[in-house]
RODO-2510 file (C-alpha; in nm, 4 decimals, decimal comma):
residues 324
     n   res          X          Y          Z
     1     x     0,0000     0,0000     0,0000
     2     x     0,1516     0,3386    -0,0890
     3     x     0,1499     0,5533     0,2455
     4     x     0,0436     0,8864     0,2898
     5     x     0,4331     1,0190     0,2342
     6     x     0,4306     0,7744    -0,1216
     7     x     0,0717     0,9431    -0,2401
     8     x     0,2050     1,2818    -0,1775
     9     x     0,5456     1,2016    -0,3759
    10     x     0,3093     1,0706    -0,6231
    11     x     0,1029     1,3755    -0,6726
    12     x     0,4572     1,5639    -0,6936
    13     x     0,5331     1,3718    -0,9801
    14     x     0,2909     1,3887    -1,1443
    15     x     0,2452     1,7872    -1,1199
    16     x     0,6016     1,8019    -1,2139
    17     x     0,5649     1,5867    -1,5489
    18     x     0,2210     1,6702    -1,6814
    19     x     0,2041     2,0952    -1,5519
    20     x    -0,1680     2,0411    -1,4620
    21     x    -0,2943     1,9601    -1,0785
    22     x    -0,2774     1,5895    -1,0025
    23     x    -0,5582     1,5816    -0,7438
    24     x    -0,8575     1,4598    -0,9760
    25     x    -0,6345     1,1815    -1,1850
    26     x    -0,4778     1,0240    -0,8997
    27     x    -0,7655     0,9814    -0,6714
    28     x    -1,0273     0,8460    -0,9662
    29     x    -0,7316     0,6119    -1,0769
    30     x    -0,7072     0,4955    -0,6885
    31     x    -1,1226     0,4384    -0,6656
    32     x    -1,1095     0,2763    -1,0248
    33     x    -0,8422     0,0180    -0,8600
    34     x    -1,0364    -0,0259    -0,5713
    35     x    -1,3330    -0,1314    -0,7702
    36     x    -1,1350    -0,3621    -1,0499
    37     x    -1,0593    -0,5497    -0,6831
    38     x    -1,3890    -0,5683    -0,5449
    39     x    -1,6279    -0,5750    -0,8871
    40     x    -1,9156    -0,4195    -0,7152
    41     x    -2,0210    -0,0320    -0,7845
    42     x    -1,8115     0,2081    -0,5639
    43     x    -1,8810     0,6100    -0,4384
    44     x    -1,6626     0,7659    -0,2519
    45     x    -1,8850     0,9807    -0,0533
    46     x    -1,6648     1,2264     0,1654
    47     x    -1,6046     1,5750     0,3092
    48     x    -1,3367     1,8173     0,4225
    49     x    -1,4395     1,7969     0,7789
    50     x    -1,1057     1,6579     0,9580
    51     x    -0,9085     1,9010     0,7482
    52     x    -0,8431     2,2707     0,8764
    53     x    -1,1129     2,4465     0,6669
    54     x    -1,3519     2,7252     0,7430
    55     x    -1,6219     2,6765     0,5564
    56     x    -2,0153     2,6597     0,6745
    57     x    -2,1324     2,3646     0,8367
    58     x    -2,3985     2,2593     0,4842
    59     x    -2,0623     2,2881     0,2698
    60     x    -1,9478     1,9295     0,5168
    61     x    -2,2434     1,7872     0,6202
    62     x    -2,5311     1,5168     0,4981
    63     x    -2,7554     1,7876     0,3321
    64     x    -3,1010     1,7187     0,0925
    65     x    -2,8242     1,8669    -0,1949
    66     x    -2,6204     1,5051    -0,1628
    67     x    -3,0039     1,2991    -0,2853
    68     x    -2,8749     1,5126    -0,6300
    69     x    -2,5660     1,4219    -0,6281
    70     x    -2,5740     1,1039    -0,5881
    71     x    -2,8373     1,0959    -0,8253
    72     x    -2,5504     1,2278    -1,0784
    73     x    -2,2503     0,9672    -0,9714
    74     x    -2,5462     0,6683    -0,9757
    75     x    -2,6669     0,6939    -1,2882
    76     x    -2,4920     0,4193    -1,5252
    77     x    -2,3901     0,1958    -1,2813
    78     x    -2,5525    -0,1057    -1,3880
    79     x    -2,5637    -0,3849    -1,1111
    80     x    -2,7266    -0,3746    -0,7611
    81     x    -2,4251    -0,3956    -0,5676
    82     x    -2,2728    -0,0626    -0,4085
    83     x    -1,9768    -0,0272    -0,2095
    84     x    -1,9955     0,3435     0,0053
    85     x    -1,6885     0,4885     0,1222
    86     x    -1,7823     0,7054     0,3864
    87     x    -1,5840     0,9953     0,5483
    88     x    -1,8321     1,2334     0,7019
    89     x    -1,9021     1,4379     0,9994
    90     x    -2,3160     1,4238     0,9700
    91     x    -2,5722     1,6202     0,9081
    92     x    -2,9496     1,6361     0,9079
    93     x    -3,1535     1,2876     0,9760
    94     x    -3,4016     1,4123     0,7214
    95     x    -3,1592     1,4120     0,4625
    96     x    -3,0514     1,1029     0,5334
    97     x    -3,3709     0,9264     0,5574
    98     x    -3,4008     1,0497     0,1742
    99     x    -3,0600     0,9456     0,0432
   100     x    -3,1348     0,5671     0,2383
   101     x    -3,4184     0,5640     0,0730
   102     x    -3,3028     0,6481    -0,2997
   103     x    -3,0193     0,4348    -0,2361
   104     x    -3,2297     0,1306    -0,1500
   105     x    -3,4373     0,2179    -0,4548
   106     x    -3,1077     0,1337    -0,6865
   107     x    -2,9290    -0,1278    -0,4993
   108     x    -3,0129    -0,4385    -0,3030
   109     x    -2,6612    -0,4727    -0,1672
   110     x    -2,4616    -0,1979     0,0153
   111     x    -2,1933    -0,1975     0,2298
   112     x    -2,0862     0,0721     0,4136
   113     x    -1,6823     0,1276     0,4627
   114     x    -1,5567     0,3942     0,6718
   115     x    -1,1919     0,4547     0,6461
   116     x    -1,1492     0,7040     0,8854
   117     x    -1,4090     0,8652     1,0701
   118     x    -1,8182     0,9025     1,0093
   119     x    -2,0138     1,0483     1,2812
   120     x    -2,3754     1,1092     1,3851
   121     x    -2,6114     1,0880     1,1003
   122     x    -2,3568     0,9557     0,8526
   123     x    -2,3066     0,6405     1,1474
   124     x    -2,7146     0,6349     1,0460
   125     x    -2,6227     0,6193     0,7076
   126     x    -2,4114     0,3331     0,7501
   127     x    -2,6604     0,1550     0,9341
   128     x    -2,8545     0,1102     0,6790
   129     x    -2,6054    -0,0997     0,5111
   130     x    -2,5888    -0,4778     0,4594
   131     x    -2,2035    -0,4744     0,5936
   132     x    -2,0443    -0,2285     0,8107
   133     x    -1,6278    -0,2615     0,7117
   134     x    -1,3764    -0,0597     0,9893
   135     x    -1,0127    -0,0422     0,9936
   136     x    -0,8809    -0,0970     1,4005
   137     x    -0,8194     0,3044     1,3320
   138     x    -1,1603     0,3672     1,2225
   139     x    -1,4807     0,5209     1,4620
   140     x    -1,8274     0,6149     1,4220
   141     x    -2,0177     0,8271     1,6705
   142     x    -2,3773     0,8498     1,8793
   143     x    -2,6706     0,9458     1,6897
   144     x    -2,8606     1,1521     1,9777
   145     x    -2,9632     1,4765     1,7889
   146     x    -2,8567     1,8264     1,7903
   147     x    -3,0793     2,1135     1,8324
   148     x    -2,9587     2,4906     1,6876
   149     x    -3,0334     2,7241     1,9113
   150     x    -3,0257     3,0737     1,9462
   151     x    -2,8574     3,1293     2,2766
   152     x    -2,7296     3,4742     2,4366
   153     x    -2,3605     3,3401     2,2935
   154     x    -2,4832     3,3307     1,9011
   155     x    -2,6320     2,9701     1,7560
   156     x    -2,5477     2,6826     1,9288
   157     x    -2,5404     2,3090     1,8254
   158     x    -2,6730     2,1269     2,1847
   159     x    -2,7609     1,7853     2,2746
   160     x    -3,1602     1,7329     2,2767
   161     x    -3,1410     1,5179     2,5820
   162     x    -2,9257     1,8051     2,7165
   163     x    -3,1949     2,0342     2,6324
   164     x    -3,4539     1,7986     2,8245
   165     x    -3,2443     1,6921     3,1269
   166     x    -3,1869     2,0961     3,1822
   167     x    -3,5494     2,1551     3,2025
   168     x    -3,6135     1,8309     3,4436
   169     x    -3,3559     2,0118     3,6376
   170     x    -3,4629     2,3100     3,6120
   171     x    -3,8332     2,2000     3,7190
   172     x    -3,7174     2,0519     4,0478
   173     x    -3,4808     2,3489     4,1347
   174     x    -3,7804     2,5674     4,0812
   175     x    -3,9958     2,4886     4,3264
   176     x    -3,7979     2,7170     4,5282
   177     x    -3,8246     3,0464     4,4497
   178     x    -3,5137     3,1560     4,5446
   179     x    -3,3784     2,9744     4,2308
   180     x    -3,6059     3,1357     4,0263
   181     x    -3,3552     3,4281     3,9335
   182     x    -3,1038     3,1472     3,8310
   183     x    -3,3128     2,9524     3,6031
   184     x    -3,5122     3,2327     3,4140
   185     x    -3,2662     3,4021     3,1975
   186     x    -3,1522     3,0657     3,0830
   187     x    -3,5274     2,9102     3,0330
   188     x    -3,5653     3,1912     2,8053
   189     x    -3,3271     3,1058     2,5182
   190     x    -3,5701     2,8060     2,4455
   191     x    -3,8664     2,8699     2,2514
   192     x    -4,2061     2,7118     2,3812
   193     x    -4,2416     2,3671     2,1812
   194     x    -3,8350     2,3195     2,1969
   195     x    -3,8489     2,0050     2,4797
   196     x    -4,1384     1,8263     2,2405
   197     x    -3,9075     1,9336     1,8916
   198     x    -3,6210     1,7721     2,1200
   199     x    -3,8194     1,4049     2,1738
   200     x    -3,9787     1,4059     1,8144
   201     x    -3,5661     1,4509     1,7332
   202     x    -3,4783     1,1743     1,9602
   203     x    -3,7645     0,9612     1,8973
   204     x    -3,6822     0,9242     1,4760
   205     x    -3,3354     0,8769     1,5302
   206     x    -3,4064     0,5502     1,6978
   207     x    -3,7135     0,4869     1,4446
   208     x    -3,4813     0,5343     1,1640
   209     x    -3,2084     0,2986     1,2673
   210     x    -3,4459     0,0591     1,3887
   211     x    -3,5668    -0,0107     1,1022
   212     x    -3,2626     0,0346     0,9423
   213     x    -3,0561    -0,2147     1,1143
   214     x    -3,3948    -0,4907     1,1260
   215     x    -3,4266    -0,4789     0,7405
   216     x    -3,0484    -0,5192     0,6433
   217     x    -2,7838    -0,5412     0,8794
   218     x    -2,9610    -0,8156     1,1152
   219     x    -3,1908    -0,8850     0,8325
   220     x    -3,0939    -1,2712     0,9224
   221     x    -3,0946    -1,2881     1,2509
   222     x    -3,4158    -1,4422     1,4807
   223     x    -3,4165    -1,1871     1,6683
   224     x    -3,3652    -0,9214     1,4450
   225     x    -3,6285    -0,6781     1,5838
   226     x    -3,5677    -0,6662     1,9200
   227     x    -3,1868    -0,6148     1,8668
   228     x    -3,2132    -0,3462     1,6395
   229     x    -3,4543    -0,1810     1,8649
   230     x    -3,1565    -0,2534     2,1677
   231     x    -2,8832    -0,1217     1,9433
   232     x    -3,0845     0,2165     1,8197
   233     x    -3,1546     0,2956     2,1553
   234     x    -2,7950     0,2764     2,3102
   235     x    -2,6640     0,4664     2,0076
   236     x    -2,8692     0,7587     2,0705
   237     x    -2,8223     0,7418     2,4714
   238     x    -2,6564     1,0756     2,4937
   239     x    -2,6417     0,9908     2,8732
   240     x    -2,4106     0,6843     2,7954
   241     x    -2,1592     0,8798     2,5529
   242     x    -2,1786     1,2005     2,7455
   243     x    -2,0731     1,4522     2,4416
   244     x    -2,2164     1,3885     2,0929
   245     x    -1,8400     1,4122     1,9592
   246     x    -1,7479     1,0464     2,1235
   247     x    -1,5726     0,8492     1,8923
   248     x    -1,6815     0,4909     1,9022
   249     x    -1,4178     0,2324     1,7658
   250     x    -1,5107    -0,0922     1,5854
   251     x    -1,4934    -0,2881     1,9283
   252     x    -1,6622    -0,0728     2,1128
   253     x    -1,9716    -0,0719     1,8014
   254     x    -1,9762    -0,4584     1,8357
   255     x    -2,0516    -0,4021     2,2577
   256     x    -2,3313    -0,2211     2,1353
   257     x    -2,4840    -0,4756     1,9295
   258     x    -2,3683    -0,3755     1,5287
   259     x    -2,2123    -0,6463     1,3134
   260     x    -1,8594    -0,4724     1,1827
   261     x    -1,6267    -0,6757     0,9218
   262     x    -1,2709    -0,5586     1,0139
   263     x    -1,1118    -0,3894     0,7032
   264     x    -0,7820    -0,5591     0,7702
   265     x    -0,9428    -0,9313     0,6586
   266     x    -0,8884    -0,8595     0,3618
   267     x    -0,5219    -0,7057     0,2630
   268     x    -0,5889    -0,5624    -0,0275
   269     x    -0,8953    -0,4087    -0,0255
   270     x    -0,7409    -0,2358     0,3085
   271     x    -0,4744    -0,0785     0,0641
   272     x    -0,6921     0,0409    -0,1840
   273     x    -0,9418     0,1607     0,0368
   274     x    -0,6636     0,3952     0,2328
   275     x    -0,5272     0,4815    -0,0969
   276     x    -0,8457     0,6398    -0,2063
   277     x    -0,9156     0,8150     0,1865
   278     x    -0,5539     0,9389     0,1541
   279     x    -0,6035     1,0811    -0,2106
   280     x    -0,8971     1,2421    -0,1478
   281     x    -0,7571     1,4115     0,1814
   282     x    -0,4859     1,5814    -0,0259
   283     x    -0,7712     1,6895    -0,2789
   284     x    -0,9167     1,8382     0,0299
   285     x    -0,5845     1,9838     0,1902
   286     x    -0,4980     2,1780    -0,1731
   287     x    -0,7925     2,2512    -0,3326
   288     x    -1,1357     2,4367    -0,2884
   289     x    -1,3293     2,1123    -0,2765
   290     x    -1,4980     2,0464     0,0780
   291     x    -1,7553     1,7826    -0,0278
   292     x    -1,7005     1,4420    -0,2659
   293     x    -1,9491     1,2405    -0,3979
   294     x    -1,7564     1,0004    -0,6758
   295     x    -1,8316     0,6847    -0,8512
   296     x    -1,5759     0,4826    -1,0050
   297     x    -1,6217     0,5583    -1,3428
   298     x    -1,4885     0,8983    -1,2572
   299     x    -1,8453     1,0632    -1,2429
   300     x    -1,8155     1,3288    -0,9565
   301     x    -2,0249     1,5780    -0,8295
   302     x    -1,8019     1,8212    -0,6485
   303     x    -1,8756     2,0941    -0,3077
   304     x    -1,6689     2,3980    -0,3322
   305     x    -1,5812     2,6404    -0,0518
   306     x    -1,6881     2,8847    -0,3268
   307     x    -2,0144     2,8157    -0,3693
   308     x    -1,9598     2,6292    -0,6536
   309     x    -2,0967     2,3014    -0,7174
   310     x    -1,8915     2,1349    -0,9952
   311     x    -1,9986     1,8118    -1,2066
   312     x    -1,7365     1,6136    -1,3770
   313     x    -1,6957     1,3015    -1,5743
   314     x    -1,3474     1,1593    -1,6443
   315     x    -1,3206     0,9673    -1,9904
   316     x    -1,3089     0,5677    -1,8146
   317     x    -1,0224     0,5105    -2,1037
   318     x    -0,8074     0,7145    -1,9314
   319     x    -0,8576     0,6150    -1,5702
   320     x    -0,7646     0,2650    -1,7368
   321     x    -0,4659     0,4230    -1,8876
   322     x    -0,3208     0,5705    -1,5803
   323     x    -0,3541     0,2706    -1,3568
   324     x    -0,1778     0,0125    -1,5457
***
């Protein structure tokens, strides 16, 4: 497997003998490589959000915008098996719900492999996967939602159990009156139907993965019901995690009930699957890109920090070409 330090010698190269960026050629010739070894469809779906970057949070995260794109990078594939690579921070549950559900309209295989990190509603995402593949590096994270709220310190991203174990707090400190002058000037940050907004939040995050997890990833198990139920609920027990940032390795996912293939069973497909995670985090490092979605075919529909969304298709001949 090349290492980081071999990529980045690589792109060098490259820039030196051909006087045009690299970043494009060498990561669609990596994902092309990846799927010659696995022979199933494969998107690289994957933001900018472990690189230094300040760019708004809907440039990074799981946004309605991503149904189109991957709208774009799945047209022409032709079988019903699709490989994900996932590097993601999140996003909106919504959003995901709708990209699950145009995914499962196209493909009645999917596995899910996270080479790095994916977090919150992208660890939804994955759950609704037939296989779950982590490296021993790799981590997803709870899927307890986050509420924006307008708070005396600007807009705030805070737990929803937070938000609801504050005001159970806050109701039993109360019935003093002498904490009244405490409690008041925070109470009134929250807008009246926040707590309920809070458990509907809650409440479809577990729904979601629920049925998620019983239809595909346990889909053969007895008892597939009743575990998925057990699993969705301990993933979004903010009270068992503590900060929504956790970062849950592949042993700690099994405790919790989720069926994870280690990345390292198979040798090669570890290679070419940190290949293409290192490639595309040198894309992100050098150029305006902040959001991925790529198929293997060299079909990309590309985020930009400057507001521009860029569509590209990269002749297959020459992705051929460059990898032999």
């Amino acid at each position: 497997m090349p290492t980081w330090g071999e990529i980045l010698k690589e792109f060098q190269a490259y820039l030196e003998q051909e006087k045009k960026p690299p970043f494009d050629y060498i990561r669609r010739n990596y994902l092309l490589a990846l799927q010659q070894h696995t022979d199933r469809n494969t998107i690289l779906y994957a933001s900018c959000w472990t690189q230094p970057k300040n760019v708004p949070t809907h440039f990074i995260s799981i946004t309605d915008e991503d149904v189109q794109g991957f709208m774009e990078v799945v047209s022409g594939l032709r079988s019903k098996e699709l490989d994900i690579i996932i590097h993601s921070p999140g996003g909106s549950a919504e959003a995901t719900e709708a990209l699950v559900s145009y995914l499962r309209s196209k493909f009645d295989n999917i596995r899910v492999i996270i080479p790095y990190g994916a977090m919150s509603a992208a660890t939804m995402l994955a759950c609704s996967a037939n296989e779950i593949i982590m490296g021993a590096h790799s981590f997803i994270g709870p899927i307890d939602p986050q509420m924006i709220v307008n708070t005396r310190l600007g807009l705030q991203a805070i737990p929803a159990q937070a938000i609801i174990d504050q005001f159970e707090k806050a109701k039993q400190e109360c019935i003093n009156p002498n904490n009244l002058g405490v409690w008041i000037p925070i109470l009134e940050q929250y807008g009246p139907a926040l707590i309920v907004q809070c458990e509907n939040a809650i409440e479809l995050s577990k729904i979601l993965v629920t049925d998620w997890l019983e239809k595909y990833l346990f889909a053969s198990e007895e008892n597939a019901k009743s575990k998925s139920e057990e699993t969705a609920k301990k993933l979004a027990d903010h009270s068992l995690f503590k900060t929504h940032s956790r970062h849950i390795g592949r042993d700690h996912a099994r405790e919790l009930g989720l069926r994870i293939v280690d990345l390292e069973n198979d040798q090669i497909l570890q290679d070419k699957v940190l290949s293409v995670f290192h490639a595309t985090t040198f894309t992100f490092d050098a150029t305006a890109a902040t959001k991925i979605i790529e198929n293997h075919l060299g079909k990309a529909y590309i985020k930009q920090s400057q507001q521009i969304t860029v569509v590209t298709k990269q002749p297959t001949e020459e992705i051929q070409k460059g990898t032999q």
